[in-house]
Backbone of each chain as ProteinMPNN parsed JSONL, in Angstrom:
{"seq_chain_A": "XXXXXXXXXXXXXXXXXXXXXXXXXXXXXXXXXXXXXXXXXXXXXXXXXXXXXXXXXXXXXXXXXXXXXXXXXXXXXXXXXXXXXXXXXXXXXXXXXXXXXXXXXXXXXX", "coords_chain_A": {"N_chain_A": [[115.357, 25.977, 24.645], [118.312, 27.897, 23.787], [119.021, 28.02, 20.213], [121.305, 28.324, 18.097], [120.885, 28.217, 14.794], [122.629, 28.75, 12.325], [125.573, 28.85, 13.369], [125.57, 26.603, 14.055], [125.438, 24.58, 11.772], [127.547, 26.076, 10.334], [129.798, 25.077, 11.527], [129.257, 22.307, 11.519], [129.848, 22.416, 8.747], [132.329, 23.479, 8.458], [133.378, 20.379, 9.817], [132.513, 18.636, 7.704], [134.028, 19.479, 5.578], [136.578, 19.273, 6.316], [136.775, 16.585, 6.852], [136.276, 15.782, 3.893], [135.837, 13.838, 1.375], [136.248, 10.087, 0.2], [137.805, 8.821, 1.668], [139.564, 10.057, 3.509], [138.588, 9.733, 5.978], [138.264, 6.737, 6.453], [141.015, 6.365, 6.339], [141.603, 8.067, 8.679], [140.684, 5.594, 10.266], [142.38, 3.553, 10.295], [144.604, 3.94, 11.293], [144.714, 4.954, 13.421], [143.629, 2.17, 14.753], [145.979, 1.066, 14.875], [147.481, 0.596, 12.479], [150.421, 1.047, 11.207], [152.736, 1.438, 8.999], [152.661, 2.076, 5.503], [152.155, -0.156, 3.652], [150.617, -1.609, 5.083], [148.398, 0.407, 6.084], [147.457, 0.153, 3.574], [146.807, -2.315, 3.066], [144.707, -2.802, 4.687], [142.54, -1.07, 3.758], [140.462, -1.959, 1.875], [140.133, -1.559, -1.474], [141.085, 1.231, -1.641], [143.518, 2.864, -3.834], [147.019, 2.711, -4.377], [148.056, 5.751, -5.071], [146.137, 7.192, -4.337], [146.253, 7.07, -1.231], [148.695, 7.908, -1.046], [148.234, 10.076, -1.441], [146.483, 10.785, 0.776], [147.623, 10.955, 2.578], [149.647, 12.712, 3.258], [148.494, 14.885, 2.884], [147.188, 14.724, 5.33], [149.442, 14.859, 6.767], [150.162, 16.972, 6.688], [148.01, 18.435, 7.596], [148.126, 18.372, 10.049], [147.243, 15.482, 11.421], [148.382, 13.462, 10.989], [151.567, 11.882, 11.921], [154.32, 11.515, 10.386], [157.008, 9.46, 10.598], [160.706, 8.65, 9.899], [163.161, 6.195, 10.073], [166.248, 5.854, 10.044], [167.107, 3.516, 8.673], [167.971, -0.235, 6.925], [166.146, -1.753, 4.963], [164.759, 1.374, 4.668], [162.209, 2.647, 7.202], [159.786, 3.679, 7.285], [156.775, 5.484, 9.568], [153.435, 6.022, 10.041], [152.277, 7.993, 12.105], [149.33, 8.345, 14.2], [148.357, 11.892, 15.192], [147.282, 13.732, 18.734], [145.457, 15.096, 17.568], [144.291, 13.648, 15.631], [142.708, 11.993, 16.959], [140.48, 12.838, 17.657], [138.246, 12.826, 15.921], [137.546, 10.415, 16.97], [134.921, 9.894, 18.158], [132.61, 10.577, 16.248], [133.876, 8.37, 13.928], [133.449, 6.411, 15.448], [129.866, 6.831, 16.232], [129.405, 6.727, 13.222], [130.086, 3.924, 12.706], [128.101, 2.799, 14.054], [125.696, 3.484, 12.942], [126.22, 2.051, 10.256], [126.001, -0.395, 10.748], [123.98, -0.819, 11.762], [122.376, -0.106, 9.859], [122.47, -2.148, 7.959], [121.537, -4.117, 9.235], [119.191, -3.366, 8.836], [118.313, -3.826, 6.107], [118.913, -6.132, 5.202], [117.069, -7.658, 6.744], [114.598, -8.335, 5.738]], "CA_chain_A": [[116.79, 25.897, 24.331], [118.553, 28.884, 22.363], [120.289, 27.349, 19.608], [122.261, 29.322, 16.749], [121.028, 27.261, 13.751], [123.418, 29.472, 11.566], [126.36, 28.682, 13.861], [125.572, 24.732, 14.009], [125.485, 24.464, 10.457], [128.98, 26.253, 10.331], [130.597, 23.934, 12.596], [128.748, 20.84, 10.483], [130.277, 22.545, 6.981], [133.819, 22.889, 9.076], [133.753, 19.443, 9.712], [132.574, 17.996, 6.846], [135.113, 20.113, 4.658], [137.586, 18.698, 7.161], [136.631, 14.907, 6.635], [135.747, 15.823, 2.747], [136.237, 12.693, 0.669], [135.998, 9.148, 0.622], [138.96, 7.828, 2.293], [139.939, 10.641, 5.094], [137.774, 8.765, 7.689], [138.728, 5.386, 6.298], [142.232, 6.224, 7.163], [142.085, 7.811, 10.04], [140.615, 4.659, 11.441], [142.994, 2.662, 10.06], [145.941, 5.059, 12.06], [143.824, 4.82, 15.246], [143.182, 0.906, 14.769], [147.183, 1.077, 14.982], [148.318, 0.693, 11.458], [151.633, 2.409, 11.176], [153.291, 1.298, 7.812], [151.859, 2.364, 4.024], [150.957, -1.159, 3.005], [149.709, -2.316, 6.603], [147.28, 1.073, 6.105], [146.969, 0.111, 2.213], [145.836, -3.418, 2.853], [143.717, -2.299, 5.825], [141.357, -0.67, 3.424], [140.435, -2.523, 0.114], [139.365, -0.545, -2.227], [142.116, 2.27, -1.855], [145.038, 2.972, -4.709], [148.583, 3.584, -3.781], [148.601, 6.72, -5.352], [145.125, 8.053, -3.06], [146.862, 6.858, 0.153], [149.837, 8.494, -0.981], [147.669, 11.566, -1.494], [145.326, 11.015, 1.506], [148.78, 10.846, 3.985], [150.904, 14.081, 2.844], [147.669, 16.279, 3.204], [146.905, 14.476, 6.444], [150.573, 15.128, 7.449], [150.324, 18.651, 6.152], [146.983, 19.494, 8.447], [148.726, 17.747, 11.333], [146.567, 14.386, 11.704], [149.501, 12.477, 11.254], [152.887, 12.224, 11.976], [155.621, 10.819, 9.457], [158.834, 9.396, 11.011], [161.486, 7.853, 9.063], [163.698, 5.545, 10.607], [167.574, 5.438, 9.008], [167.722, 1.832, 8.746], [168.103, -0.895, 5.926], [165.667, -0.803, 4.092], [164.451, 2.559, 5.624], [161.461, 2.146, 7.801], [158.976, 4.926, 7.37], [156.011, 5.098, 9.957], [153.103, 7.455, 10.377], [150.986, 7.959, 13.712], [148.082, 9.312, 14.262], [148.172, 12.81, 15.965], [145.886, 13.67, 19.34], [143.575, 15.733, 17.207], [143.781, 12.855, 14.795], [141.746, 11.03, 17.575], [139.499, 14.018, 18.008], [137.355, 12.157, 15.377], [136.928, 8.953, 17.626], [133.36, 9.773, 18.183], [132.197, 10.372, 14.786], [133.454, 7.21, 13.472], [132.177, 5.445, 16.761], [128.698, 6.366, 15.775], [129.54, 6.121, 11.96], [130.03, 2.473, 12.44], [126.983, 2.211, 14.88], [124.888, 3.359, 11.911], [126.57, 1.372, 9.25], [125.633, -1.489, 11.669], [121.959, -1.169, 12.29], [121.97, 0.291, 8.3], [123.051, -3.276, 7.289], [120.735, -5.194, 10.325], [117.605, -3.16, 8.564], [118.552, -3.764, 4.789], [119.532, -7.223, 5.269], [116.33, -8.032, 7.574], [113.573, -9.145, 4.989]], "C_chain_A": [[117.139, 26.921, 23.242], [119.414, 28.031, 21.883], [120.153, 28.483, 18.232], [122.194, 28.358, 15.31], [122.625, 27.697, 12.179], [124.964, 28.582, 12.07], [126.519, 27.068, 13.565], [125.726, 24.44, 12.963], [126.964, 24.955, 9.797], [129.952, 25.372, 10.562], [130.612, 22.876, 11.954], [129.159, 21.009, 9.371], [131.971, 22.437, 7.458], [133.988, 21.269, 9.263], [133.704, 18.676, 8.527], [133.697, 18.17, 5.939], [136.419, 19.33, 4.943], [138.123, 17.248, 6.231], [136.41, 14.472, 5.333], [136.987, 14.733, 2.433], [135.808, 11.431, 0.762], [137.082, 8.429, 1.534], [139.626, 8.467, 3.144], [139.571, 9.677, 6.269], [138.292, 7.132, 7.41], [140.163, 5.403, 7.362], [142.611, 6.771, 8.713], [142.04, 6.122, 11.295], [141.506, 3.8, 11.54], [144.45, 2.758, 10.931], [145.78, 4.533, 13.391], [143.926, 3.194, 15.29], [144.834, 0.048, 14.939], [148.285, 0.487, 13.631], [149.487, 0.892, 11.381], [152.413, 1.997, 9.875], [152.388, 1.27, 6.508], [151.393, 1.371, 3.81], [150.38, -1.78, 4.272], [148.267, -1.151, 6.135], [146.674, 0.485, 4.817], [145.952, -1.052, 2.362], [144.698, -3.953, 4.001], [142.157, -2.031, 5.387], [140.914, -0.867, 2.144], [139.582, -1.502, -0.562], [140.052, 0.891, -2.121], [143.213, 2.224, -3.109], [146.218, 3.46, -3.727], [148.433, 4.976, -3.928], [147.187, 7.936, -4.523], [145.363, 7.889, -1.615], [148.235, 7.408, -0.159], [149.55, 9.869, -0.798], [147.242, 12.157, 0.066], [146.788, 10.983, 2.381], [149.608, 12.109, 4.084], [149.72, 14.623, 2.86], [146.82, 16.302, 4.735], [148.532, 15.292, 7.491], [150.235, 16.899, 7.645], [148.917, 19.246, 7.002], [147.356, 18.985, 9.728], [147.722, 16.794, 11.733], [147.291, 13.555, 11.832], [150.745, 12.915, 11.255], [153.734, 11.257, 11.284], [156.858, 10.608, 10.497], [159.673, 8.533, 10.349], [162.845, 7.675, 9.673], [165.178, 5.341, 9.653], [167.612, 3.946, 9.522], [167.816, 0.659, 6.979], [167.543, -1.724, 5.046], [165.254, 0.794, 5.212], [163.082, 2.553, 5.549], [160.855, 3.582, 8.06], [157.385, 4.565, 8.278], [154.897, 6.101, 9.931], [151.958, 6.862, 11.466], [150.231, 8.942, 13.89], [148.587, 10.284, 15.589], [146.667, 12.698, 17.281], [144.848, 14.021, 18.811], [143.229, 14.707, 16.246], [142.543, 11.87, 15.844], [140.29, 11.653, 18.004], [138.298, 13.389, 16.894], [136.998, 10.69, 15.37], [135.379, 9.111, 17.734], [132.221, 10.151, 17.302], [132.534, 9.4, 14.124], [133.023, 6.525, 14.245], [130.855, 5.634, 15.951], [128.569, 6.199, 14.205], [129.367, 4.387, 11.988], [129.017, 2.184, 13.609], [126.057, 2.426, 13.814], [125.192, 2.573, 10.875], [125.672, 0.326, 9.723], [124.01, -1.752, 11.595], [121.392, -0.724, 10.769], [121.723, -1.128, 7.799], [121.782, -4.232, 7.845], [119.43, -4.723, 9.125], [117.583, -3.593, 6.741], [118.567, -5.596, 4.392], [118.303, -8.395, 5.821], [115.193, -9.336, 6.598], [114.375, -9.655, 4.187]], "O_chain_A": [[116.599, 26.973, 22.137], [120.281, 27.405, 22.493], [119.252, 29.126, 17.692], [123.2, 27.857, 14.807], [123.253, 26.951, 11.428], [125.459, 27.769, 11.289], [127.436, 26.508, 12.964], [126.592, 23.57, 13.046], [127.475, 24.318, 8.876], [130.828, 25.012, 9.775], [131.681, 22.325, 11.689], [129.056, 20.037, 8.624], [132.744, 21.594, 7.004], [135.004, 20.883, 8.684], [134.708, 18.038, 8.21], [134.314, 17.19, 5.522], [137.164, 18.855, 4.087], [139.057, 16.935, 5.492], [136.303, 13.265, 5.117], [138.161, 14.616, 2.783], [134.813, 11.368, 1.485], [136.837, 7.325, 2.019], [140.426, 7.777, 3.776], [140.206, 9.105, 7.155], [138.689, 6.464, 8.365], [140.402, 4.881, 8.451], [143.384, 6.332, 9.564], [142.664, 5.711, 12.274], [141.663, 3.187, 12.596], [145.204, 1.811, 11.153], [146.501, 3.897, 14.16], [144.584, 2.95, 16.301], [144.961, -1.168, 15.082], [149.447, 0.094, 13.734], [149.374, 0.915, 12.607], [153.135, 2.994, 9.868], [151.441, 0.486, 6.461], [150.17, 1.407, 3.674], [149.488, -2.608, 4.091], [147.189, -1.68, 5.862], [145.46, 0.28, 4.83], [144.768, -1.03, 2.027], [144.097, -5.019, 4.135], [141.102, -2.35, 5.935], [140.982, 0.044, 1.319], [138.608, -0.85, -0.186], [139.375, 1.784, -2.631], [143.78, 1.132, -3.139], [146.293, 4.227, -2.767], [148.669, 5.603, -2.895], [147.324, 9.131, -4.26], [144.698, 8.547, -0.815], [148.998, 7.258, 0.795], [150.259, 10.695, -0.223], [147.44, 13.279, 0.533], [146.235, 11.043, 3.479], [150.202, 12.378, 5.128], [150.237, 15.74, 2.819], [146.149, 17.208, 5.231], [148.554, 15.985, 8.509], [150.142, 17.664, 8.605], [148.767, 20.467, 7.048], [146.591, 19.369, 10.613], [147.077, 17.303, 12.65], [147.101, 12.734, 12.729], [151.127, 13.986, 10.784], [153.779, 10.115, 11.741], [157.492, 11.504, 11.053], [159.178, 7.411, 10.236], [163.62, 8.619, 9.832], [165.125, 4.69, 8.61], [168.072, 3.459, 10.555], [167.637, 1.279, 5.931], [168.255, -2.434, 4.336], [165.592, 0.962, 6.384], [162.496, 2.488, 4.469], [161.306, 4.426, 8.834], [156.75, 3.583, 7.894], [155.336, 7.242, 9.782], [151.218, 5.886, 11.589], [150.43, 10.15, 13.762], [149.041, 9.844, 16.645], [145.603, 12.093, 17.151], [143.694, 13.696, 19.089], [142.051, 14.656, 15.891], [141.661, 11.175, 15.341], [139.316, 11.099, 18.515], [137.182, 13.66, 17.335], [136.493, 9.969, 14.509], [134.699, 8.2, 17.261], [131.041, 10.032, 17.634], [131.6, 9.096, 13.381], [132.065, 5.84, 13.887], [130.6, 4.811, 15.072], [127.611, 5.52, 13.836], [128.552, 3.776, 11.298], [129.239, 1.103, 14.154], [125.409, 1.397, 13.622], [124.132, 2.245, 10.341], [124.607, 0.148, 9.132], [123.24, -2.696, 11.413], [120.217, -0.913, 10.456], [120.675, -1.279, 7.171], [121.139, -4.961, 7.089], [118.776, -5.614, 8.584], [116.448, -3.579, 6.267], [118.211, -6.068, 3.312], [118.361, -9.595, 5.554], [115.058, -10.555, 6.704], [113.975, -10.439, 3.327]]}, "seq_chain_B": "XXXXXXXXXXXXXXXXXXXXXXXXXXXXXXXXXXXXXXXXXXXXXXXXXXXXXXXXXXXXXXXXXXXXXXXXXXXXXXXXXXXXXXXXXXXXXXXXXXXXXXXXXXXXXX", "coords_chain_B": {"N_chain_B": [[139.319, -7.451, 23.935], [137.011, -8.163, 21.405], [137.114, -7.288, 18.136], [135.971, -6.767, 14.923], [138.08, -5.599, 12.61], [137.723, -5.174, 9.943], [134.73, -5.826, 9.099], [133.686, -3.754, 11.099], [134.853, -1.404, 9.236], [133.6, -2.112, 7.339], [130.855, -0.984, 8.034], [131.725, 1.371, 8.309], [132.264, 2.77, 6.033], [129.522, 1.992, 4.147], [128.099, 3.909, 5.863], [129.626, 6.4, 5.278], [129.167, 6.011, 2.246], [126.234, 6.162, 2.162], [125.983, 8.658, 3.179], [127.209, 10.616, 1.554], [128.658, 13.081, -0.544], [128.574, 17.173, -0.486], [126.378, 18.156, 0.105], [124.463, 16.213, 1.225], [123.861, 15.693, 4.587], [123.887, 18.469, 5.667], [121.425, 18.984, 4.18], [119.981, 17.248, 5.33], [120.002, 17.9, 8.175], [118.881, 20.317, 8.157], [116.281, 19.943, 7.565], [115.535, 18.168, 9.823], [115.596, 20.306, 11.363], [113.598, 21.977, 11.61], [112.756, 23.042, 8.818], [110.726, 22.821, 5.877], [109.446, 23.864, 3.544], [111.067, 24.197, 0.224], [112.259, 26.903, 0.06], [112.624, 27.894, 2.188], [114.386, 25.159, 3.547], [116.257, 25.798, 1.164], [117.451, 28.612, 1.825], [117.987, 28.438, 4.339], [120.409, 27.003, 4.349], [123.191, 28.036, 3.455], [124.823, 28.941, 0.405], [124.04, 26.261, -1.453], [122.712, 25.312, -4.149], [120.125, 26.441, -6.057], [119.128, 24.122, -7.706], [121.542, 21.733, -6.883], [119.997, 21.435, -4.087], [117.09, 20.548, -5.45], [118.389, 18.285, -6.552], [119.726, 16.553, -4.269], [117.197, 16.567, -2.84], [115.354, 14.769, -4.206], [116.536, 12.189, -4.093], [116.778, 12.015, -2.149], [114.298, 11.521, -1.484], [114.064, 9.154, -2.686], [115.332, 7.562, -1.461], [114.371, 6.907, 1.411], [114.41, 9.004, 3.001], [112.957, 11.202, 3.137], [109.902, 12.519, 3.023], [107.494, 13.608, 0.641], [105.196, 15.832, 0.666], [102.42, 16.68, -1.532], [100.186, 19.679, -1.554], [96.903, 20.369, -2.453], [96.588, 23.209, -3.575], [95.99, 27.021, -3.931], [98.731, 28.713, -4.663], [100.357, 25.658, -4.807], [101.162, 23.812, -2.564], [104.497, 22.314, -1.404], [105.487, 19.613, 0.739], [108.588, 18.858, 2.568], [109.589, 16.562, 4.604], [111.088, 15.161, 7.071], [111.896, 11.537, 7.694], [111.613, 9.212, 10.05], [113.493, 7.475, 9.641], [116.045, 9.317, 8.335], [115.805, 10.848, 10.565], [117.923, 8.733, 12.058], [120.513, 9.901, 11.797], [120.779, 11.65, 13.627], [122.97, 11.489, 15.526], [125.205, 11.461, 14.829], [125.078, 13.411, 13.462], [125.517, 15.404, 15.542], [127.886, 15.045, 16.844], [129.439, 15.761, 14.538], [129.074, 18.19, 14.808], [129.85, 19.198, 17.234], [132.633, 18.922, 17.201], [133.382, 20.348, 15.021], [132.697, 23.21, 16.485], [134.523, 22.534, 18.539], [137.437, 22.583, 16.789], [136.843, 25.186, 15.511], [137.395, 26.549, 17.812], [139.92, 25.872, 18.402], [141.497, 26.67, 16.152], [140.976, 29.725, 16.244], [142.443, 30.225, 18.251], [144.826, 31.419, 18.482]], "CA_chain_B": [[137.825, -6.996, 23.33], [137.225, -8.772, 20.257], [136.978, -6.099, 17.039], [136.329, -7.886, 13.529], [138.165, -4.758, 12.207], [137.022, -5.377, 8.391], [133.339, -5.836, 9.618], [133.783, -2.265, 11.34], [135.509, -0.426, 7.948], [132.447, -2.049, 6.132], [130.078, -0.185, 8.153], [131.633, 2.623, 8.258], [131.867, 3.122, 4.598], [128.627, 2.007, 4.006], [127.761, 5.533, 6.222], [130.241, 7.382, 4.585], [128.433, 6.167, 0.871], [124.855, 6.993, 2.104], [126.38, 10.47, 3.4], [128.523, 10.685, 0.194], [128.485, 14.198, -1.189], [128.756, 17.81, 0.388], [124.978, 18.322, 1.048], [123.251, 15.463, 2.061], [124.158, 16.314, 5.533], [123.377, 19.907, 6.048], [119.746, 18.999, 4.265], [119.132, 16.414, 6.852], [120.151, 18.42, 9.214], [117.731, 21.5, 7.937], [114.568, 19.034, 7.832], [115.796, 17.918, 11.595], [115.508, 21.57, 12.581], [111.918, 21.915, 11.49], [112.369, 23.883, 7.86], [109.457, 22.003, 5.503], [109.314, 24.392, 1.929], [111.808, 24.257, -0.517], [112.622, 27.754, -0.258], [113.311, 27.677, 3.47], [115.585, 24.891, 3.292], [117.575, 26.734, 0.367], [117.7, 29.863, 2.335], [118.83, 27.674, 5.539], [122.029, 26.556, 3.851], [123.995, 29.207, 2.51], [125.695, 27.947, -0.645], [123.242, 25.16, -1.73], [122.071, 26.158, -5.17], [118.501, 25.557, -6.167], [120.016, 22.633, -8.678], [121.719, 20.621, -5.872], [118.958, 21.062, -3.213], [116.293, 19.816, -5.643], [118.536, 16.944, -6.633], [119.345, 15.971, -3.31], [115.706, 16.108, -2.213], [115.168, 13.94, -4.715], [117.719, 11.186, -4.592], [116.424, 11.695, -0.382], [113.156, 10.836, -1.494], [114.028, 7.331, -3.301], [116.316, 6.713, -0.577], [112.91, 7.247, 1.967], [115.079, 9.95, 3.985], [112.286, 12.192, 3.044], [108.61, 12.114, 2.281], [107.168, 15.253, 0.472], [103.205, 15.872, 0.506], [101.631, 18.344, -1.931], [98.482, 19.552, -1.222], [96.473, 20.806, -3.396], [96.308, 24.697, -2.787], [96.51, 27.592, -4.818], [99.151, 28.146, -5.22], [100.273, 24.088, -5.102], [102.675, 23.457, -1.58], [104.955, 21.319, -1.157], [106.258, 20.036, 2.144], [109.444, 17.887, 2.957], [109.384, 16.0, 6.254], [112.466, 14.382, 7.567], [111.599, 10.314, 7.718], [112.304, 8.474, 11.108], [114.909, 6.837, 9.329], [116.501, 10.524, 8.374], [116.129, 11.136, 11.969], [118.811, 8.405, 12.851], [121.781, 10.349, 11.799], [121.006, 12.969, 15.023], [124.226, 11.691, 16.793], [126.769, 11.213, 13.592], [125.562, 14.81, 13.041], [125.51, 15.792, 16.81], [129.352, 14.881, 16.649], [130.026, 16.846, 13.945], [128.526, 19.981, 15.474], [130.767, 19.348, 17.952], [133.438, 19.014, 16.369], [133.574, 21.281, 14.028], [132.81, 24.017, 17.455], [136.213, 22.506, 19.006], [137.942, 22.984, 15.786], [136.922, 26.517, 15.657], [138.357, 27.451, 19.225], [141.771, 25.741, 18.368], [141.921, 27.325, 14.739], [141.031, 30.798, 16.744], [142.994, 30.685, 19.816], [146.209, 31.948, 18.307]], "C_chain_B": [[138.145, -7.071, 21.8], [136.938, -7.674, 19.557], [137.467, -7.111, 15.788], [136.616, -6.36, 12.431], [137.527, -4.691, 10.567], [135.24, -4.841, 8.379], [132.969, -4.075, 10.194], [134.312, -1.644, 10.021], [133.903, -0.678, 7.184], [131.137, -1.018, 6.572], [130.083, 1.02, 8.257], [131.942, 3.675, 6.727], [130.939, 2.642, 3.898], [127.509, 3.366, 4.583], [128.222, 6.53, 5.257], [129.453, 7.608, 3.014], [127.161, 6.612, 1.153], [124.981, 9.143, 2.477], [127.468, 11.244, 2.518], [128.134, 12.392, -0.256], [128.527, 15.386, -0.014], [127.342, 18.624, 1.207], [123.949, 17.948, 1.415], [123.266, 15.478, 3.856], [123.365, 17.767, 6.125], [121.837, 19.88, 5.288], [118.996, 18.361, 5.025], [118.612, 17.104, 8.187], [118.917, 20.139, 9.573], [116.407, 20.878, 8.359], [114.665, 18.848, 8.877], [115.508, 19.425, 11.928], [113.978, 22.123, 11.985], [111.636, 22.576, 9.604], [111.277, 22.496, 6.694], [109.457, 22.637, 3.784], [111.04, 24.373, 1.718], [112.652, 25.193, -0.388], [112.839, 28.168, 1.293], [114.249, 26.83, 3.645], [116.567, 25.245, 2.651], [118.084, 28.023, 1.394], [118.312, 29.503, 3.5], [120.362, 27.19, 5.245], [122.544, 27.544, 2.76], [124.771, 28.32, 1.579], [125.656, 26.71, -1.718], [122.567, 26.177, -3.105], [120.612, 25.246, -5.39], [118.298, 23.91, -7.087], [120.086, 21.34, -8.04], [121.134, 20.236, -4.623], [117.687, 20.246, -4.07], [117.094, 18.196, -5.91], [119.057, 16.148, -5.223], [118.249, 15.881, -2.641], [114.83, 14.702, -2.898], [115.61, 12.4, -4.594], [116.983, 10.86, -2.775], [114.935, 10.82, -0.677], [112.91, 9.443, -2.155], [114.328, 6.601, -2.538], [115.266, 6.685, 0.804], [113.474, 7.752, 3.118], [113.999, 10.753, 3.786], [110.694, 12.002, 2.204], [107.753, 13.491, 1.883], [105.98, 14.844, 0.178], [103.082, 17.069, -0.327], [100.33, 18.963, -1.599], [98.18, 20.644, -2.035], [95.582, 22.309, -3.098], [96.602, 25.45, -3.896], [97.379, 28.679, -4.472], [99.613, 26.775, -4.683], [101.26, 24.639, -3.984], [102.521, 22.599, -1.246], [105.611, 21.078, 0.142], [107.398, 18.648, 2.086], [109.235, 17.871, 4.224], [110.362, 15.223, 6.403], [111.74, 12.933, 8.014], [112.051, 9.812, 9.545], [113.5, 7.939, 10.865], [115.846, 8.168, 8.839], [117.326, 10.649, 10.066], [117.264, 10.207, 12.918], [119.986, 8.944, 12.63], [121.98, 11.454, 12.581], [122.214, 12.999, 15.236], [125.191, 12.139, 16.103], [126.481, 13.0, 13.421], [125.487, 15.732, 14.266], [127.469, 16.004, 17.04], [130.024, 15.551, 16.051], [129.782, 18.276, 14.448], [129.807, 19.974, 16.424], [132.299, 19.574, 17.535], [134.143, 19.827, 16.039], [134.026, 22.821, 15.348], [134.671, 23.831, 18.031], [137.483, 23.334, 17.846], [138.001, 24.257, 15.811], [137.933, 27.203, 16.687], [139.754, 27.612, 18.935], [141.883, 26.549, 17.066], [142.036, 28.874, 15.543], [141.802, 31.648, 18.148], [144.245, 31.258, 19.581], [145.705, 33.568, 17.867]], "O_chain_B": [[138.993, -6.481, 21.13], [136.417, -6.813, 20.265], [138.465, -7.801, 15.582], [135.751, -5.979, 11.643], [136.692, -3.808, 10.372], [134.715, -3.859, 7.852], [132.098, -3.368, 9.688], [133.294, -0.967, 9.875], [133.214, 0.188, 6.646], [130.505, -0.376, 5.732], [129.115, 1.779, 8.31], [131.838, 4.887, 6.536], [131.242, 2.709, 2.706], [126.483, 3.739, 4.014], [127.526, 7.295, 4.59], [129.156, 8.705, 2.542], [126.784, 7.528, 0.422], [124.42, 10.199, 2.186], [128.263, 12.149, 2.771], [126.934, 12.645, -0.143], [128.525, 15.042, 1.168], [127.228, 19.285, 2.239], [122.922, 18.517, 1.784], [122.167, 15.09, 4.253], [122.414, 17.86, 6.902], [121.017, 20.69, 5.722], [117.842, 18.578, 5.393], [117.603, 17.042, 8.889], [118.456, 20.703, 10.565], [115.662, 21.238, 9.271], [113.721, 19.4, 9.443], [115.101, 19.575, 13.08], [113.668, 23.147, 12.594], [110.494, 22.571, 9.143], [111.311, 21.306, 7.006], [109.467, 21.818, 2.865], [111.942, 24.475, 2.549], [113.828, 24.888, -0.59], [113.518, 29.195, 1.296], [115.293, 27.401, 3.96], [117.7, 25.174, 3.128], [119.293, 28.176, 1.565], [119.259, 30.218, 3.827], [121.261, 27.1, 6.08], [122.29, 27.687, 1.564], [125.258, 27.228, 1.871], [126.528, 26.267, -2.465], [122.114, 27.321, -3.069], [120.203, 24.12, -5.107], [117.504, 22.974, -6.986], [119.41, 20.325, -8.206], [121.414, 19.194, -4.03], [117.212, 19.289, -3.458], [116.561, 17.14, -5.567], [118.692, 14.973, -5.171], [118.246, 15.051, -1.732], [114.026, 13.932, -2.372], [114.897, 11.515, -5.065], [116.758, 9.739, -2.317], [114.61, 9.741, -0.179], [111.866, 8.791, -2.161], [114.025, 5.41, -2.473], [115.976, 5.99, 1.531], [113.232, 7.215, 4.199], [114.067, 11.428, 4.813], [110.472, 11.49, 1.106], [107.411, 14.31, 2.737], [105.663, 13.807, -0.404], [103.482, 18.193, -0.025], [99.414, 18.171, -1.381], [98.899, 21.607, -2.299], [94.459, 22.495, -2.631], [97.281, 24.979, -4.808], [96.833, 29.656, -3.96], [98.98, 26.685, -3.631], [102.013, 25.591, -4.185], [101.539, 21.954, -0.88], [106.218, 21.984, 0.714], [107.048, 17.568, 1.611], [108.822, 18.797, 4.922], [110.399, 14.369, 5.517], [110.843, 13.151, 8.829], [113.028, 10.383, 10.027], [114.433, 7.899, 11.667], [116.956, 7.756, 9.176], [118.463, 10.6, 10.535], [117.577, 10.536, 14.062], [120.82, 8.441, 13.383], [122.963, 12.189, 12.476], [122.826, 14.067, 15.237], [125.975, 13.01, 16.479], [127.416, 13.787, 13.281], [125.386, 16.928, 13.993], [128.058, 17.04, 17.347], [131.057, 16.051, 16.495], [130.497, 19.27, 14.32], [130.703, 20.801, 16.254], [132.882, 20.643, 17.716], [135.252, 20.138, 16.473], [135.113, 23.398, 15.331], [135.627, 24.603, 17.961], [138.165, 24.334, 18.067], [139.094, 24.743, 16.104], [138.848, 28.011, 16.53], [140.525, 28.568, 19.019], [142.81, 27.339, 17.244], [143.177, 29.337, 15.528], [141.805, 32.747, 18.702], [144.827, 31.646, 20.594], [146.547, 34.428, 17.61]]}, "name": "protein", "num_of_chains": 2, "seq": "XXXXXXXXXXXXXXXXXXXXXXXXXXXXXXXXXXXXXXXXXXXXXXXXXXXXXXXXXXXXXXXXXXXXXXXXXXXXXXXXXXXXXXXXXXXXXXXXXXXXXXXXXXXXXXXXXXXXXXXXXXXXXXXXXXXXXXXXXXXXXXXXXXXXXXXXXXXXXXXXXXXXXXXXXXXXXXXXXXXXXXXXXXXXXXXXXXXXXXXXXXXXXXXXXXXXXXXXXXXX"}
């Protein structure tokens, strides 16, 4: 098999850079898992601040992962939805939470 | 299809904390592709200073991602070996390869 270790390792620093942080991947799942209002995502993921889900959503908006829509109504009803490429990292948290899983089964065992 | 969404977040930030930082990843991923001295893995990851490769080799080797043998030679070598348990984050970093490749195309297709 030719493989481009140079190249693969590119690709693996692009994504990570991507997903850099603790609470990118949290939220996307929380988007995907069908969240759509700030404290539905907020109290989705304990252990977040307002003011890092305020952060982590306006730089999500701003790389196009999510989409903001704001509803004129009374109070005014702000939503955000996950973009398609936001789902483009369904199969990295898929096996993320297959390792958490069997992390926990082996830690937990004795 | 039942989903104990909580139960899923916990495992997947229990991944995210063992893969916490920007080069425990790309050293896994070096030891997975066969490199073994110190000074081959540095040279495999562009950008990795000799600082944050020894302290992540270190922090790998408490965590028993990595088992280093010296043998007693002159001069003294050392070898890292990627653990079986190392070896389960193939897919999570199989995903990202991918990934990251897609990413590229769409960032380059304009």
């Amino acid at each position: 098999m030719d493989r481009d270790q140079a190249e693969e390792l590119r690709a693996l620093q692009d994504t990570l850079f991507f997903i850099g942080g603790k609470w990118r991947i949290p939220v996307i799942n929380a988007l995907c898992n069908g969240h759509r209002r700030f404290r539905e995502i907020e109290r989705s993921i304990p252990g977040i601040t307002t003011r890092m889900l305020s952060k982590e959503l306006k730089e999500m908006e701003m790389n196009k992962l999510v989409k903001r829509t704001v509803y004129d109504d009374t109070p005014v009803l702000v939503e955000y939805e996950p973009t398609t490429y936001c789902r483009t990292f369904g199969k990295i948290i898929g096996e993320m939470i297959a390792w958490g899983r069997e992390h926990r089964k082996e830690v937990t065992k004795d």
